[in-house]
Kinemage of the C-alpha trace (Angstrom):
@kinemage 1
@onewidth
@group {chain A} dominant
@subgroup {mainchain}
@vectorlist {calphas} color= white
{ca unk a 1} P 62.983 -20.523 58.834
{ca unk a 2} L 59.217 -20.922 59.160
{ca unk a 3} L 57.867 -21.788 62.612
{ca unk a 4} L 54.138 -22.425 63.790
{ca unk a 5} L 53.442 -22.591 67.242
{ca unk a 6} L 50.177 -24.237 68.203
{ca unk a 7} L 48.128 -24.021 71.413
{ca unk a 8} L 44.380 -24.421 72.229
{ca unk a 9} L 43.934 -21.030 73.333
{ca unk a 10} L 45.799 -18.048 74.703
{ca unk a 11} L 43.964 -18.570 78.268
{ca unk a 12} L 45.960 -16.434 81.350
{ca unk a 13} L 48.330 -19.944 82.147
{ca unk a 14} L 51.860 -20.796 82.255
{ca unk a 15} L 51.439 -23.026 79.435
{ca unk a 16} L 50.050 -20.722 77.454
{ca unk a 17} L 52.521 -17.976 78.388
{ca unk a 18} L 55.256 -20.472 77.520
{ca unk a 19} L 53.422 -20.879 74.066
{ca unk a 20} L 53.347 -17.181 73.030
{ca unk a 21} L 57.345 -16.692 74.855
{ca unk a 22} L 58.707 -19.209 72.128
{ca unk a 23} L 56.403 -17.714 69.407
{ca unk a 24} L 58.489 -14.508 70.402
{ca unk a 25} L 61.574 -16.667 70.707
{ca unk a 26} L 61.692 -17.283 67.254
{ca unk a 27} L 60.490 -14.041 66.010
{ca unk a 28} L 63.346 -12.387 68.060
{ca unk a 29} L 66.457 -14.906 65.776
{ca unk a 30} L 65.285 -13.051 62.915
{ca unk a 31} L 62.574 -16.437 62.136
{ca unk a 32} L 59.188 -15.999 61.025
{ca unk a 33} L 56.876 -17.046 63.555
{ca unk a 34} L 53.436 -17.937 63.466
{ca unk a 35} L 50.732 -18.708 66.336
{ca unk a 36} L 47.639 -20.594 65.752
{ca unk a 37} L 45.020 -21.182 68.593
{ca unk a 38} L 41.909 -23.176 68.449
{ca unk a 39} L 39.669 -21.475 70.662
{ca unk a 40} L 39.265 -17.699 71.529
{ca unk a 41} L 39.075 -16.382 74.972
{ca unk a 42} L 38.720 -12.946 76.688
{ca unk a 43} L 41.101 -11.414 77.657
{ca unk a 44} L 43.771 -13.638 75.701
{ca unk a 45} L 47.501 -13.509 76.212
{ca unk a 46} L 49.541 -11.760 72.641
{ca unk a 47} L 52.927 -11.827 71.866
{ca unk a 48} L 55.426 -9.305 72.445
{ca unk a 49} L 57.646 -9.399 69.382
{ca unk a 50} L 55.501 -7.500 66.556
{ca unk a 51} L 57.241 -9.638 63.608
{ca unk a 52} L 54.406 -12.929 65.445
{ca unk a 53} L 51.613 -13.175 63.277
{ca unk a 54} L 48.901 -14.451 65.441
{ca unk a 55} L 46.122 -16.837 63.873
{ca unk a 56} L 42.680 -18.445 65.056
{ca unk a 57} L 41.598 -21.427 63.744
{ca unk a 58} L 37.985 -22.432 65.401
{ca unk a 59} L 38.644 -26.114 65.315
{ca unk a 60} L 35.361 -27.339 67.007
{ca unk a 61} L 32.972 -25.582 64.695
{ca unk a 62} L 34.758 -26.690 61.720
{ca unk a 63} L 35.074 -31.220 62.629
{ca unk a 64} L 31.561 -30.514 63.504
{ca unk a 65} L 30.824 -28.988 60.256
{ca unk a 66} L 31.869 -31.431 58.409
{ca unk a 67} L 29.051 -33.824 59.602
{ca unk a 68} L 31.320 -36.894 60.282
{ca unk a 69} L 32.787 -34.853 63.103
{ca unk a 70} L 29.530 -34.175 64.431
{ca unk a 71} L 28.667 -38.054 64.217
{ca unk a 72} L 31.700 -39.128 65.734
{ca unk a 73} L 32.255 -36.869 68.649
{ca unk a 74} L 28.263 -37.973 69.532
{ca unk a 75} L 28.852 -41.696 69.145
{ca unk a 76} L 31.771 -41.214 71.329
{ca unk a 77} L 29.720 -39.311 73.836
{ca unk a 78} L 26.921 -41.508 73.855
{ca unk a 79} L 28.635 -45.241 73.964
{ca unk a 80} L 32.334 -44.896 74.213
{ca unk a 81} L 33.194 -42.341 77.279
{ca unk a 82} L 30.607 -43.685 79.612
{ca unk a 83} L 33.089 -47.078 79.483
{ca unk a 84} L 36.101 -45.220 78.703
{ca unk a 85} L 36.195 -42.382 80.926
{ca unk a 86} L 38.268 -39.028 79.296
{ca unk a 87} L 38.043 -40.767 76.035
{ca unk a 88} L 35.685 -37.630 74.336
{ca unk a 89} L 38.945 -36.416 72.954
{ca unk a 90} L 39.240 -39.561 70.667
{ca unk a 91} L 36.148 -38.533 68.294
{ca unk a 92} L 36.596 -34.852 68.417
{ca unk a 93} L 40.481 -35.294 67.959
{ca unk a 94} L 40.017 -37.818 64.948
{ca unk a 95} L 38.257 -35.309 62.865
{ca unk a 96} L 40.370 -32.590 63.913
{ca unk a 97} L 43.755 -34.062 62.478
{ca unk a 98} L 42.138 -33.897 59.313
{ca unk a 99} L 40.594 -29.832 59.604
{ca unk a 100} L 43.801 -29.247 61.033
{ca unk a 101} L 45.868 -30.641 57.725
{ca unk a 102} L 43.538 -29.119 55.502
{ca unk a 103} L 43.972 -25.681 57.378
{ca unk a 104} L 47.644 -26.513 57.395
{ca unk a 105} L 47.906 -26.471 54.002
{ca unk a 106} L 45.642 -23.740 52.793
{ca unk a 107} L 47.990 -21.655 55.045
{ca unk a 108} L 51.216 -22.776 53.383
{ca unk a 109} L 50.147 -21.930 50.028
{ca unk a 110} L 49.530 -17.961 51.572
{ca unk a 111} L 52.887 -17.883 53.651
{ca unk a 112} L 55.185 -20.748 52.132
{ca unk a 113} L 56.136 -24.415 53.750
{ca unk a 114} L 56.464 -24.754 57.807
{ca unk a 115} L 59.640 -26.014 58.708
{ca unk a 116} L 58.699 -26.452 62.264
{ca unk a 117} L 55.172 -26.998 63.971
{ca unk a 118} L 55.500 -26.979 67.821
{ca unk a 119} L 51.954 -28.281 69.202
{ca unk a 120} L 52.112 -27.134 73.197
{ca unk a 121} L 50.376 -29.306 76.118
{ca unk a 122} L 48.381 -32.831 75.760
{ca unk a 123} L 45.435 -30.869 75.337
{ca unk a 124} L 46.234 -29.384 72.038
{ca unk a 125} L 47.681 -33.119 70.790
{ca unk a 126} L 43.905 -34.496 72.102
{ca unk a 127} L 42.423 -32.052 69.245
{ca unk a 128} L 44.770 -33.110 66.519
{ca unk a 129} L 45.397 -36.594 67.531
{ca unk a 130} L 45.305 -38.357 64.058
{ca unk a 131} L 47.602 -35.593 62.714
{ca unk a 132} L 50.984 -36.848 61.686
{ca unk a 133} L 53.761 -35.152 60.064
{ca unk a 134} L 57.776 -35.412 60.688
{ca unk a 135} L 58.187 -31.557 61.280
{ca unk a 136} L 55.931 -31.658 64.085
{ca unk a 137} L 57.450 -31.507 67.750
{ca unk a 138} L 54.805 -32.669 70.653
{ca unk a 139} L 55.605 -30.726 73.619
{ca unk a 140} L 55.134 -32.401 77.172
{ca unk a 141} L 54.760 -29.573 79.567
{ca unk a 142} L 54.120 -31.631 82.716
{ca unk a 143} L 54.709 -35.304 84.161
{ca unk a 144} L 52.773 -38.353 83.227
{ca unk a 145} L 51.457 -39.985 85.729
{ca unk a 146} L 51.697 -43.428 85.321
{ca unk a 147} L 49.642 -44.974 87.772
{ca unk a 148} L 49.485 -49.030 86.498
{ca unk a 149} L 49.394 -49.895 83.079
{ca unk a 150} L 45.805 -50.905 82.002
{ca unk a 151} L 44.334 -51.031 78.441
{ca unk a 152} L 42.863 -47.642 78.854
{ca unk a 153} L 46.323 -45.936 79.000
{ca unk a 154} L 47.550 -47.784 76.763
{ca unk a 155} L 44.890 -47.064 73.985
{ca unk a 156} L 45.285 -42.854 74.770
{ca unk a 157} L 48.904 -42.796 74.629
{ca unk a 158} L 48.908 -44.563 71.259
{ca unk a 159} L 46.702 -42.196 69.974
{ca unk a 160} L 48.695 -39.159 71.483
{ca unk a 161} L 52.394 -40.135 72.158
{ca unk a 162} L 53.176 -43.315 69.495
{ca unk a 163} L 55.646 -42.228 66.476
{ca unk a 164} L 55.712 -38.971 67.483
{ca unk a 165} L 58.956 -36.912 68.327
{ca unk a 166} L 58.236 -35.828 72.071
{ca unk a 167} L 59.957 -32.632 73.517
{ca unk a 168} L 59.620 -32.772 77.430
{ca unk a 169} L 60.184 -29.106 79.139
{ca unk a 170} L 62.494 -30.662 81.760
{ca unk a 171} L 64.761 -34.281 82.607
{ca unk a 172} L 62.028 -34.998 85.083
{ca unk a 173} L 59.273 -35.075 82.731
{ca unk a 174} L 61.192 -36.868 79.934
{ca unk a 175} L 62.125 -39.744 82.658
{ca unk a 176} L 58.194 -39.968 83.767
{ca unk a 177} L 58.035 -40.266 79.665
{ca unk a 178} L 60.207 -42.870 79.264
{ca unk a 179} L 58.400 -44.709 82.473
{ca unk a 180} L 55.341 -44.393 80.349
{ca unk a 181} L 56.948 -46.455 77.537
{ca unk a 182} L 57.833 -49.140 79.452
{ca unk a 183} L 54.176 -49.283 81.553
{ca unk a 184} L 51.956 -48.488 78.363
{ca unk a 185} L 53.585 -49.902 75.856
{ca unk a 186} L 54.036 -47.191 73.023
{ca unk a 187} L 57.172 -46.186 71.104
{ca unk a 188} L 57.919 -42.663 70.414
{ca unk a 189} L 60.314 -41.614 67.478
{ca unk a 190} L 62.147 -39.686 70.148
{ca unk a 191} L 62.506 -38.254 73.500
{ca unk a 192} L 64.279 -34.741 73.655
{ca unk a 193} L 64.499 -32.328 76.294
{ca unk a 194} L 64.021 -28.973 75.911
{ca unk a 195} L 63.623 -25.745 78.713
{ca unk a 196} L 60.727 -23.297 78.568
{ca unk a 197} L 62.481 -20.165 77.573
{ca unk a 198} L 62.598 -17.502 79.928
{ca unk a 199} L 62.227 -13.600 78.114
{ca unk a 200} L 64.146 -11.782 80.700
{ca unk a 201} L 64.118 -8.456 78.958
{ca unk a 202} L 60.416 -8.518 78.786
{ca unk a 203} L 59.793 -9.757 82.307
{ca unk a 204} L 62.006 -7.039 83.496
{ca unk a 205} L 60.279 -4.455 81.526
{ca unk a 206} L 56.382 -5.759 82.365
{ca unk a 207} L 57.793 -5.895 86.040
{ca unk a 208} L 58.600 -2.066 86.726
{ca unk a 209} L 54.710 -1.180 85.326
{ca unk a 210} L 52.449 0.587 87.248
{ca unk a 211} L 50.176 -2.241 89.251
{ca unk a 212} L 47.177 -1.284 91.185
{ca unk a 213} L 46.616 -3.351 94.480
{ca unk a 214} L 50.511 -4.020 95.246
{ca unk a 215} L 50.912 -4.023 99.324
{ca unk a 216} L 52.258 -0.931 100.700
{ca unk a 217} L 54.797 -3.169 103.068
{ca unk a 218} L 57.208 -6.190 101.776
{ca unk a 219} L 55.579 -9.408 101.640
{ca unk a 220} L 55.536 -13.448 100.397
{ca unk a 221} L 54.411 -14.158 97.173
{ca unk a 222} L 52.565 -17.381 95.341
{ca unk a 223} L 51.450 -16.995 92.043
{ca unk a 224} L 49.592 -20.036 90.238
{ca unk a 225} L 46.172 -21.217 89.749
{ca unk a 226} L 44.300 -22.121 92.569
{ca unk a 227} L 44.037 -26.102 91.809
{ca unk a 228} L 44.992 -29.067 94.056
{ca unk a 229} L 48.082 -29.085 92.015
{ca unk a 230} L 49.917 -26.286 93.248
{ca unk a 231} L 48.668 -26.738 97.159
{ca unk a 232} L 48.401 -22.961 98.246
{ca unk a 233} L 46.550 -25.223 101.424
{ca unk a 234} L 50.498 -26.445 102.011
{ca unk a 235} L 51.633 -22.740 102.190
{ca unk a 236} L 49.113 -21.577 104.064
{ca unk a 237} L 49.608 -24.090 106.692
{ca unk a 238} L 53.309 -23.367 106.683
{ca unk a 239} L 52.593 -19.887 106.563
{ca unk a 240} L 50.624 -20.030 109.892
{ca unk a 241} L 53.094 -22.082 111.498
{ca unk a 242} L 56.229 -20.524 110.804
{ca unk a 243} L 54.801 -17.193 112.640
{ca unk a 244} L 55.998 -14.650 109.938
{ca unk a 245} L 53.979 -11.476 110.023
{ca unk a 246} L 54.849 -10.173 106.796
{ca unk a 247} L 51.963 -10.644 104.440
{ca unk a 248} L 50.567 -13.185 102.315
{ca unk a 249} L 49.674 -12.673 98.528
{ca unk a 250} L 48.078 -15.448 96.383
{ca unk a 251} L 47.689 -14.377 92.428
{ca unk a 252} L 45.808 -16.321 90.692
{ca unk a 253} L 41.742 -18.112 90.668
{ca unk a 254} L 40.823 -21.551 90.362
{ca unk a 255} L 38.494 -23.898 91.806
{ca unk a 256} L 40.191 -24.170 95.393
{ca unk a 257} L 39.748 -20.653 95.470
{ca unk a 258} L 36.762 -20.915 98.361
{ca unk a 259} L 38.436 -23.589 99.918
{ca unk a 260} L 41.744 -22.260 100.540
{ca unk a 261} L 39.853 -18.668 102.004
{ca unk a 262} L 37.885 -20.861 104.579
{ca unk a 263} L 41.504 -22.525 105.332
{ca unk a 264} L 42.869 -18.725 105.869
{ca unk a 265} L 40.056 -18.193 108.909
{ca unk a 266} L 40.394 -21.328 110.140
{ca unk a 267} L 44.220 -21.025 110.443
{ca unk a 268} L 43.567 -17.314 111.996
{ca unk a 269} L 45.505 -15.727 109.388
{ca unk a 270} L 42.893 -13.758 106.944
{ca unk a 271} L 43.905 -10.773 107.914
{ca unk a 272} L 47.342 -11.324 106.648
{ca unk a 273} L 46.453 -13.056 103.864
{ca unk a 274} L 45.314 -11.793 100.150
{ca unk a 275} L 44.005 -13.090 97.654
{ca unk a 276} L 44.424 -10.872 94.682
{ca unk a 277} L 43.198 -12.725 92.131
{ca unk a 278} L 43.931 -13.348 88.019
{ca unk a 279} L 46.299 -10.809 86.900
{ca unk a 280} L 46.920 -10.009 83.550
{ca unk a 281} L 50.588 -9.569 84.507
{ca unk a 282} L 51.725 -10.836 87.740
{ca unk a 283} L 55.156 -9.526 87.092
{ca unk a 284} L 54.967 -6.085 89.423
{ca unk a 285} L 53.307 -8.684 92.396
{ca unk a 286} L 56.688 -10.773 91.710
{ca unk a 287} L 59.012 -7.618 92.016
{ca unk a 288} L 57.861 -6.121 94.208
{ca unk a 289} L 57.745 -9.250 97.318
{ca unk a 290} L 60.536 -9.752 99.788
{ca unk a 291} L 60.213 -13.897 98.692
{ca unk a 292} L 58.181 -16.055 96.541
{ca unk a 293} L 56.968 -19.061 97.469
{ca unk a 294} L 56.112 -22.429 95.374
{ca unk a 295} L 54.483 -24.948 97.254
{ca unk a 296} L 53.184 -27.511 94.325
{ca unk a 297} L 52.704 -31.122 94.341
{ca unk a 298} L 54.061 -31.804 91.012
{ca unk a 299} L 55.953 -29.301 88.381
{ca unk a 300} L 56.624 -29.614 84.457
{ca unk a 301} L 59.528 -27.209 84.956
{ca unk a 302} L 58.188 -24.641 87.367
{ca unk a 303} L 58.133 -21.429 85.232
{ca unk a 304} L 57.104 -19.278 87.888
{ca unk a 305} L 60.650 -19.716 89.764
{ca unk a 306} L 62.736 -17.875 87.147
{ca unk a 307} L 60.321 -15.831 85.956
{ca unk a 308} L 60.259 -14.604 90.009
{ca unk a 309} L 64.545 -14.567 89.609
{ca unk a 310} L 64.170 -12.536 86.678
{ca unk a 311} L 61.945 -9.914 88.727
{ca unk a 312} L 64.593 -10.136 91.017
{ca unk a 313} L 63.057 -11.834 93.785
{ca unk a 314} L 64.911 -14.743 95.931
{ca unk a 315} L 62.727 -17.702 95.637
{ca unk a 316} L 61.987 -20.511 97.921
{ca unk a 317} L 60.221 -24.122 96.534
{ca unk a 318} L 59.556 -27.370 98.431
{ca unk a 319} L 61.023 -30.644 96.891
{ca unk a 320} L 58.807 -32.201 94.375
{ca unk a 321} L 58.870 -34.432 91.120
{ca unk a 322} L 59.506 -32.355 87.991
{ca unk a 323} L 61.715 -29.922 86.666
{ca unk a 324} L 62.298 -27.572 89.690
{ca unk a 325} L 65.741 -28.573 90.378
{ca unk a 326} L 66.742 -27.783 86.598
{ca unk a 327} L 66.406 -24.161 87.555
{ca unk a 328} L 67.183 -24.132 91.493
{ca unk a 329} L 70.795 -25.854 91.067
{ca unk a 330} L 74.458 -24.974 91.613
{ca unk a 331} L 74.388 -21.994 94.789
{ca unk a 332} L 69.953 -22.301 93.969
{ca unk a 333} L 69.903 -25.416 95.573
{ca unk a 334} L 69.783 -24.314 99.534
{ca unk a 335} L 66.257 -23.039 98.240
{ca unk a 336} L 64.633 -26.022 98.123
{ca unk a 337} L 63.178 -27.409 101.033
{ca unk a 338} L 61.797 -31.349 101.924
{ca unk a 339} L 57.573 -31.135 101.356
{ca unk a 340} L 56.358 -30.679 104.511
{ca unk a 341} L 54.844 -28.459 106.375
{ca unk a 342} L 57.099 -27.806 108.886
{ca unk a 343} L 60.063 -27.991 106.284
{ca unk a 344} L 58.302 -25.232 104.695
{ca unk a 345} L 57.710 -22.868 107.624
{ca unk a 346} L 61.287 -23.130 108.800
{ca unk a 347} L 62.108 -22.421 104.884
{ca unk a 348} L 59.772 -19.218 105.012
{ca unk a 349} L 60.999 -18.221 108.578
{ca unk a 350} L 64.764 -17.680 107.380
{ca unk a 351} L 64.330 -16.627 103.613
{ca unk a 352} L 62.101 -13.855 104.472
{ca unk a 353} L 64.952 -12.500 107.140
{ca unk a 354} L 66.780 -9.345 106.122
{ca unk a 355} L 67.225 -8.113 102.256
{ca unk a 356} L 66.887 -9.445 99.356
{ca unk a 357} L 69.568 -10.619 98.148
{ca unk a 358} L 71.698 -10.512 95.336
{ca unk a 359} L 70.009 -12.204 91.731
{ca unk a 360} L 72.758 -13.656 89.482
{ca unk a 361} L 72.153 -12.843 85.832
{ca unk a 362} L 74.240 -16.467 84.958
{ca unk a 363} L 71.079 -18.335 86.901
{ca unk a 364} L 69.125 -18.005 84.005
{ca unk a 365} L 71.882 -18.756 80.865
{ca unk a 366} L 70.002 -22.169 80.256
{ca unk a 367} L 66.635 -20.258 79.752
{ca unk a 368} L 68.093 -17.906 76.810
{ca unk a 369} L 64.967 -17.273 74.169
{ca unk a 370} L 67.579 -17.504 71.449
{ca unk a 371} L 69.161 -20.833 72.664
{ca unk a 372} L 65.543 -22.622 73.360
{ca unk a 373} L 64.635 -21.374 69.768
{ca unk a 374} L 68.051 -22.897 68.424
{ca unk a 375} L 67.040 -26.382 69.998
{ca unk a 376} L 63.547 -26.738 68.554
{ca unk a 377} L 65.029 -25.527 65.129
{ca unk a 378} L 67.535 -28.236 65.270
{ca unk a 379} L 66.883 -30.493 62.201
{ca unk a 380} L 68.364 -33.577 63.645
{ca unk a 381} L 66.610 -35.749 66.114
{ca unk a 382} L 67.969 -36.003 69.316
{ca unk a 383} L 67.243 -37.779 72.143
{ca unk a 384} L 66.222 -41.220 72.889
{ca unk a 385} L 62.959 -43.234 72.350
C-alpha cells in the first residue's frame, strides 16, 4: 500500500519523532511510505528506513501566494483573532486545505493513489482544516482539555474534529475525546485508538553511540522540553527532598529553561543538577542513567517511558491523566507514584537503590512498528463516534 504521513515540521519533539517512527513503520512491512512536512527547520529529524521518501511542501508561502490566502489570513488577523483568541489558524488553514489538495494530487499522478494519509498533532489539522477526504486519519497526540463548553470551542472543533475519523495515541486521550463531543457539540465519523509505535531495534542501536557530555557516575534522568507541561519544577523539588546524591540530568530546552535553573539554586542543588540541553539523540543519556524520571502534568501516551525501557532503563512516572498507564501496567504498575512531591521523592529514594534491574522484552509487545502500522492500514473503521 501507499502511505503519506504528514507533520508540520520535523522539529527535535516527541511528536515529531512519533511522525517519522510510523513513516519507518510502514516502510519496514514492505509499504511505501511517504513524509510530507510543511515547514523546514535546522537540524530536522529523518527517517531511519531508506525505502521513506521524505517531501517538503512550504504551505505558508504557497495560501499566501495565491492572494486569497494572503487576504484571508490578514482579515483574520486584523478583526477576527482580537475577539476570537487562537482563531489565526482559521484563515491560514482555510486556504491551506485547498494548496494542500492541489499538492495532493499533483503528487499522486508522480507516485500513484494514497491509500492512507495520517496528518500528526492539531497543529498540522489547523493548516489543512478545510481538507476532507475518507482516507485521511487525524491523529490526537495529547488530551483535550475541555474546560466548559462555550461557542468558541465549539466553532474550532468543528472546523478541526467534525466528520473526521480521529485516531487518539492512547484510551485516555480518546475518553477526553469523547468528553469533547458531548461538551462541544461535534460528531466525529469515528474514535479509534491507536499506540505510538515504539522502534526498539533502532533505539537500541542509537543508544550504544558514542555521546559526548554523559556523567562519568550513574545518575536520574528527565528528558522532555522544558514547558509547564512536563513540570521538571515537580522533580526538582522531589529531587531535593528525597536527599539522593546521585545526579540530576535534564535533556531538553524550552521556555522554563531559566526558571527551573534559578529553582536548582534556590533548592541548593545546582551542583548536582545538569542541564544538558537539546540533544539530537537522547538515547545514550537514557542508557546510560541508573532511573528515569517523568514528572508531567498531563501525557498523550508518554513516549519517553518506553523509549527509556527500550534503553534498558527502569523508569519511574507520577500519576497523571493520559496514556501513561497503557505502558506502565501488569508488574509496570508499582512505578507509578500519586503527584506529589513527597510521593515523588519517596518514589526516587527507593528506585534509584541498588541495580538496575531486569527490562522485559514482552513490556513493549503492544508498541510493535509492524502491529501499529497494521492498525492504521486497517480499511475498516473502528471505533466509536
Amino acid at each position: 500500500m501507499r502511505t503519506l504521513v504528514v507533520v508540520r515540521s520535523l522539529k527535535m519533539g516527541g511528536m515529531e519523532r512519533v511522525a517519522v517512527n510510523l513513516a519507518d513503520a510502514f516502510a519496514q512491512a514492505g509499504h511505501e511510505s511517504h513524509l510530507l512536512s510543511f515547514r523546514r527547520v535546522k537540524e530536522a529529524l529523518s527517517p531511519e528506513h531508506p525505502g521513506v521518501q521524505q517531501h517538503h511542501l512550504a504551505l505558508r508561502w504557497w495560501t499566501r501566494l495565491t492572494g486569497v490566502g494572503l487576504i484571508l489570513e490578514q482579515l483574520v488577523r486584523l478583526f477576527l483573532n482580537p475577539i476570537i483568541k487562537r482563531s489565526l489558524f482559521l484563515g491560514a488553514g482555510l486556504m491551506g486545505g485547498v494548496v494542500f489538495r492541489v499538492w495532493l494530487r499533483a503528487f499522486e499522478r508522480r507516485h500513484g493513489r494514497v491509500d492512507r494519509i495520517v496528518f500528526r498533532g492539531i497543529g498540522t489539522f489547523e493548516l489543512v482544516w478545510t481538507f476532507r477526504d475518507d482516507r485521511a486519519r487525524y491523529v490526537l497526540e495529547n488530551i483535550l482539555h475541555v474546560n466548559g463548553a462555550n461557542w468558541q470551542r465549539r466553532v474550532f472543533s468543528r472546523c478541526l474534529y467534525h466528520c473526521r475519523d480521529l485516531v487518539a495515541v492512547s484510551e485516555g486521550v480518546a475518553e477526553s475525546a469523547q468528553e469533547a463531543v458531548r461538551a462541544w457539540h461535534f460528531t466525529p465519523n469515528s474514535i479509534s485508538v491507536i499506540p505510538n509505535p515504539c522502534p526498539i531495534a533502532s533505539i537500541r542501536r542509537q543508544a550504544v553511540e558514542p555521546e559526548a557530555g554523559l556523567p562519568a557516575t550513574p545518575y536520574i534522568v528527565n528528558v522532555a522540553r522544558m514547558v509547564a507541561a512536563k513540570d521538571q519544577a515537580l522533580l526538582l523539588r522531589a529531587y531535593a527532598r528525597s536527599g539522593i546524591t546521585l545526579p540530576l540530568v535534564l535533556v531538553g530546552d524550552g521556555p522554563e529553561r531559566g526558571r527551573l535553573e534559578l529553582l536548582a539554586k534556590e533548592l541548593d542543588i545546582s551542583e548536582r543538577v545538569v542541564f544538558a540541553g537539546q540533544r539530537s539523540n537522547p538515547y545514550p543519556w537514557m542508557h546510560h542513567a541508573r532511573l528515569f524520571v517523568l514528572s508531567s502534568r498531563f501525557e498523550g501516551m508518554g513516549i519517553v517511558l518506553f523509549e527509556a525501557l527500550a534503553c534498558g532503563t527502569p523508569v519511574l512516572s507520577v500519576d497523571c491523566p493520559g496514556g501513561i498507564r497503557e505502558i506502565l501496567k501488569g508488574e509496570l504498575a508499582s512505578c507509578v507514584v500519586p503527584h506529589d512531591e513527597e510521593s515523588l521523592a519517596e518514589g526516587i529514594r527507593k528506585a534509584a537503590q541498588g541495580e538496575k534491574p531486569l527490562i522485559k522484552k514482552g513490556w513493549l509487545d503492544d508498541f510493535r512498528p509492524e502491529m501499529v502500522a497494521k492498525q492504521f492500514l486497517d480499511q475498516s473503521r473502528h471505533g466509536d463516534a
